[in-house]
C-alpha positions in Angstrom: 18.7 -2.2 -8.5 20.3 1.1 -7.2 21.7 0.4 -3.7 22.8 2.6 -1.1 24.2 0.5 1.2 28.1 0.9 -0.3 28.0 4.6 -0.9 28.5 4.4 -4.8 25.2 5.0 -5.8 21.9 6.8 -4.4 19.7 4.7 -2.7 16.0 4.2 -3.9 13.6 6.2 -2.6 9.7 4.5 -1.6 6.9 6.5 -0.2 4.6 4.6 1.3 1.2 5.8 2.5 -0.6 4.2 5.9 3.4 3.1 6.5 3.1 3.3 10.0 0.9 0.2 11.4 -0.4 -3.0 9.8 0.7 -4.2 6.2 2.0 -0.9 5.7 4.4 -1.3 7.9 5.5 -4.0 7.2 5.8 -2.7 3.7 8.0 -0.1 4.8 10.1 -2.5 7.2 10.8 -4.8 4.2 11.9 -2.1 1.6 14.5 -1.1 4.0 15.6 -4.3 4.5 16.2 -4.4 1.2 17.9 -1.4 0.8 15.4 1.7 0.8 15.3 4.7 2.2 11.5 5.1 3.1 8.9 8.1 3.1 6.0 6.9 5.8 2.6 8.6 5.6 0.3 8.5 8.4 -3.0 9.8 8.9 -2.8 9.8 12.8 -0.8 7.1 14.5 2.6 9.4 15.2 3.5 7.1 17.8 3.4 4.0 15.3 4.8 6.0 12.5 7.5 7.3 14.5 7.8 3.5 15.8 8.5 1.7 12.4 10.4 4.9 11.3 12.9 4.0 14.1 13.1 0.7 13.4 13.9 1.6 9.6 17.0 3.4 10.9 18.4 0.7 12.9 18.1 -0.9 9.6 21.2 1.9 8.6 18.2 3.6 6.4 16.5 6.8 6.5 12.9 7.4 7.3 11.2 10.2 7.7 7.4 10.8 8.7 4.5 13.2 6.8 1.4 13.0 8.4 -1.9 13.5 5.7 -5.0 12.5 5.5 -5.1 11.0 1.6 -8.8 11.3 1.3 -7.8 15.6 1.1 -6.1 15.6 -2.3 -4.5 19.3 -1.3 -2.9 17.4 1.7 -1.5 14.3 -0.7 -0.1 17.5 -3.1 1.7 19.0 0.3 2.8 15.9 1.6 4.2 14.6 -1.6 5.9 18.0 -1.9 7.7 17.8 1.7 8.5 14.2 0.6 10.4 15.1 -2.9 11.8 18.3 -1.1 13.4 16.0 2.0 14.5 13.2 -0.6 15.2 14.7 -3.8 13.1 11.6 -5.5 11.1 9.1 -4.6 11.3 6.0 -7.5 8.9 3.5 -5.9 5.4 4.8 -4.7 3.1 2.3 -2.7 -0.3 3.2 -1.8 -1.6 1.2 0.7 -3.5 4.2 2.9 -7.1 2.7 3.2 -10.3 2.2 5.4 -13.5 0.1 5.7 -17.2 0.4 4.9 -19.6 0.2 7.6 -21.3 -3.0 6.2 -24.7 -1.7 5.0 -26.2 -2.6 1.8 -26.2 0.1 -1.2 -29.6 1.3 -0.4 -28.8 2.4 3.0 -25.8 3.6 1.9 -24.3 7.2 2.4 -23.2 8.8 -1.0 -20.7 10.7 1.4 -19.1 7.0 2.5 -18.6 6.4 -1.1 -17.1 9.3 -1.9 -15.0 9.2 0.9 -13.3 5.5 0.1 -12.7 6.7 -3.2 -10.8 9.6 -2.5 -8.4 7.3 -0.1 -8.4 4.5 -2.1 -7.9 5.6 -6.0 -8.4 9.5 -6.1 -5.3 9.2 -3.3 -3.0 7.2 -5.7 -4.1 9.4 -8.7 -2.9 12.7 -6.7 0.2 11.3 -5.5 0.8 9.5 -8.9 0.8 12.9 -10.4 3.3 14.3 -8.1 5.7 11.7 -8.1 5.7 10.4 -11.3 8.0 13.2 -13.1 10.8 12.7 -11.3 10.3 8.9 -11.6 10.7 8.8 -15.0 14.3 10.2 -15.0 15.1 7.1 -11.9 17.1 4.3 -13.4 13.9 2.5 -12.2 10.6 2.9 -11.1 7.8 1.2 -9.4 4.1 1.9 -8.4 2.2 -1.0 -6.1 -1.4 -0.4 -5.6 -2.5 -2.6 -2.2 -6.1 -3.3 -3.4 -8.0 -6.4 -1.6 -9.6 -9.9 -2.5 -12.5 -8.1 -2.3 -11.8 -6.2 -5.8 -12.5 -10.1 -7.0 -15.5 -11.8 -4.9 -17.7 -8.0 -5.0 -19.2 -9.5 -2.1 -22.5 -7.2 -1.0 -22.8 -5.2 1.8 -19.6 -3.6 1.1 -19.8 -1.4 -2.4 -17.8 1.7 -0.9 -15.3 -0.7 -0.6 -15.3 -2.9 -3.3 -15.8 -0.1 -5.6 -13.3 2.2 -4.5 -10.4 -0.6 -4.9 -11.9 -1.6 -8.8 -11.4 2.2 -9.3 -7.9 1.6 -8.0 -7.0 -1.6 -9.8 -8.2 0.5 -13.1 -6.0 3.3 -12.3 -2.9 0.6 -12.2 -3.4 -0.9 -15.2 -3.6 2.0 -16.6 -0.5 3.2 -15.6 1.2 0.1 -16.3 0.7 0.9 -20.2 1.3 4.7 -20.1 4.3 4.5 -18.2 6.1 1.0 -19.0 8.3 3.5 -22.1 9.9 5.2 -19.0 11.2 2.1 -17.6 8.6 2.4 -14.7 6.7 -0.8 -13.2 2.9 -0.3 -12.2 1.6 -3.7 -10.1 -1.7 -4.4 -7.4 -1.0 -6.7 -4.5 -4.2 -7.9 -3.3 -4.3 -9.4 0.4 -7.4 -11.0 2.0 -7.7 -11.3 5.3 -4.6 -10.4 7.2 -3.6 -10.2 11.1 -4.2 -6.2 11.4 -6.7 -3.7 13.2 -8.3 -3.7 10.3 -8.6 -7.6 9.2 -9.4 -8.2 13.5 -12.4 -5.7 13.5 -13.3 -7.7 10.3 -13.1 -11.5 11.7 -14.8 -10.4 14.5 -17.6 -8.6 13.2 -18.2 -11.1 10.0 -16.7 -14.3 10.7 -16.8 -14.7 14.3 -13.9 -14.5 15.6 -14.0 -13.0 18.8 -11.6 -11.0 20.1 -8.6 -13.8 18.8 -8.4 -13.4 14.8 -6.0 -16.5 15.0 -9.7 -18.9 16.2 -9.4 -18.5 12.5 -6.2 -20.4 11.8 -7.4 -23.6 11.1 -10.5 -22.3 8.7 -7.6 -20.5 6.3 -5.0 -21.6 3.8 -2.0 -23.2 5.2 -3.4 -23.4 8.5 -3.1 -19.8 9.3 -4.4 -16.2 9.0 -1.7 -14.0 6.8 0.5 -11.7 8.3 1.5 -8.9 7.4 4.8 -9.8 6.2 3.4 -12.0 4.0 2.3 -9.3 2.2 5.1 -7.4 2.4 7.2 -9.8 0.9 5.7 -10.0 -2.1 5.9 -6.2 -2.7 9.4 -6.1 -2.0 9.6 -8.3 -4.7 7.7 -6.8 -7.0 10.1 -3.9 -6.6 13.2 -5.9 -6.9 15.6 -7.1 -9.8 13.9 -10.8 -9.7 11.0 -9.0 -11.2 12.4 -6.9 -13.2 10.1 -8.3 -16.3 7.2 -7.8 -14.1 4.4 -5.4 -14.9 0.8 -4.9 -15.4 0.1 -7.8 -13.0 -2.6 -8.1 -10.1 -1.4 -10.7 -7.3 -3.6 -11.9 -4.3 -2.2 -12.8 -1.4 -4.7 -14.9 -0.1 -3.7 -18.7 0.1 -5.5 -19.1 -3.1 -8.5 -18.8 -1.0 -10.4 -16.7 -4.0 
């Protein structure tokens, strides 16, 4: 794995989208711990982009900040733009931008929320994929991690905006994985369930009663405990790492083995 941390070579290069708060920061936090200098989309936290974008730096890596909204697929083209114009490259690309459904079954369902998960979950990646994948190709290495969700595997109802925008990004993945193994690039989905963010708190509270305190569910999980964030990170830095070097074309959950 290039490393820039003793000047000989260039460093690697991740974008990450939603890398500002939650597991994306996280994400971003743990690839610069290992080494990466880190492209952080936000759609409109600036204070927590600009946050884990300082923390990245005390790390002795760069960060820089590109705020888009990823369900525009103009505004993924000009941010992926200002990112390969800032960085040169990027060789690892993590999409892990994403929202909610509201919760209501598919006949009192909005075609407009549909649409609107599936431009920020899978038409997002497609977009950026297409920027960034040229200049990938010529990286020593390169990596793509979709962040889909448990919920690509139980299709559980009341949530098909959801569930259908992350099986059109899971397809888009292993897709990739095929097309692009020949130029030495590695296409993977991480798939978390419930984890300790806005997100998986609005969640426990509105679906599994938690209240306002997402760890009341500690006990009811694996291992005695929600996940964390970090938990998920972890496993992407791996995935982008020379342990898994061998690694492609694979879909892990991150769940406790709860699914």
């Amino acid at each position: 794995m290039h490393d820039g941390g003793d000047g000989m070579h260039e460093p690697r290069v991740a974008l990450v989208t939603g890398g500002g708060r939650g597991i994306g920061a996280a994400i971003t936090l743990a690839l610069a711990a290992s080494g990466f200098d880190v492209a952080i989309n936000y759609r409109r936290d600036e204070n927590a982009a600009r946050h884990t974008a300082d923390l990245v730096r005390a790390q002795g890596r760069r960060a820089e900040i590109y705020a888009a909204s990823v369900d525009d697929a103009a505004a993924c083209v000009t941010m992926t733009d200002a990112v390969l114009a800032d960085f040169g490259y990027v060789d690892t690309f993590v999409h892990n931008a994403g929202i909610a459904s509201r919760g209501n079954a598919v006949v009192d369902t909005e075609p407009a929320e549909i649409e609107r998960l599936w431009r920020t979950h899978a038409f997002a990646a497609f977009t950026i994929a297409q920027q960034v994948l040229p200049g990938m190709r010529t990286r020593p290495r390169g990596d793509v991690v979709m962040i889909s969700s448990v919920a690509a595997s139980a299709m559980a109802g009341w949530s098909a905006p959801y569930n259908m925008a992350k099986a059109a990004l899971e397809a888009l993945a292993r897709t990739l994985a095929k097309e692009e193994r020949r130029h030495g690039i590695h296409v993977n989905v991480v798939a978390p369930g419930l984890v300790d963010t806005d997100m998986g708190r609005r969640l426990a509270k509105a679906v599994m009663g938690a209240g306002d305190d997402i760890h009341s569910l500690d006990e009811r999980m694996a291992f005695g405990h929600v996940c964390s964030p970090e938990e998920v990170a972890e496993v992407v830095a791996w995935l982008v790492s020379d342990a898994a070097r061998y690694v492609n074309d694979q879909r892990i959950q991150v769940d406790g083995g709860t699914f």
